[in-house]
N, C-alpha and C positions, 0 to 999 in steps of 0.2 A: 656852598663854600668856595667854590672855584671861581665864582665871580670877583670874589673878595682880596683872588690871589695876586701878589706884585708881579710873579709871574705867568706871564703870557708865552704861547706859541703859537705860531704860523708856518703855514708848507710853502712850499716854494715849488712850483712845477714848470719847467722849460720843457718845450716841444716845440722839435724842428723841422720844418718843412722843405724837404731839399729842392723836392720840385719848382715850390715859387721861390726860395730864397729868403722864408724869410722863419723869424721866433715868434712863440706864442708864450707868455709870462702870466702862471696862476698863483695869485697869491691868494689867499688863504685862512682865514684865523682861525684855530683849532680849539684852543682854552684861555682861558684867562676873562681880563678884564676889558669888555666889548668896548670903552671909550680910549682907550691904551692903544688895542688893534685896529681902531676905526681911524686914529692918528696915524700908527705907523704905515698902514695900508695905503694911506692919503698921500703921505710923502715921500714915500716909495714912489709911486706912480709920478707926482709929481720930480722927483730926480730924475726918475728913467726918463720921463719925456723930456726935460730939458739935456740930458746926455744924448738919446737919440738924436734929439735937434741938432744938438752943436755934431755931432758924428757925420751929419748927411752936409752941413755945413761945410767943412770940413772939405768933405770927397768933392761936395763939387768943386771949390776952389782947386783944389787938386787937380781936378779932371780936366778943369780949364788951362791954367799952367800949363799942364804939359798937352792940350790941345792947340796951345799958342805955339809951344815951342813943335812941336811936330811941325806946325803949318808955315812957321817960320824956316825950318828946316829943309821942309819940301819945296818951297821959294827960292831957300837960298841953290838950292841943287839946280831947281831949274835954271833959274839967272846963269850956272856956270857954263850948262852945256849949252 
């Protein structure tokens, strides 16, 4: 009967690795109805990577910016003295 149920749940486990820096993401289906959790499961992972993606996207834009402005910085200092 718990196949049959509208309700479903899932565990959620984050584990973080400080050493490398990085997260480990377990998802889960505990009950419910295996075609419901085999969907949510799907698009979970699906969002995360596409969040991940734009995240890293992101940084390094970022990282370059202000790798420009550094260098441009350090230019301009030199040029004075």
């Amino acid at each position: 009967m718990v196949g049959d149920s509208p309700i479903s749940a899932v565990r959620l486990q984050i584990t973080v690795n400080d050493a490398k820096g990085c997260r480990k993401i377990t998802l889960k289906g505990l009950y419910g109805d295996q075609e419901l959790l085999k969907g949510f499961i799907s698009l979970f992972r699906i969002k995360l990577h596409a969040l991940v993606k734009n995240q890293t996207k992101e940084g390094e834009t970022s990282k370059q910016s202000s790798s420009r402005n550094l260098k441009g910085a350090a230019q301009g200092s030199k040029s004075r003295v």
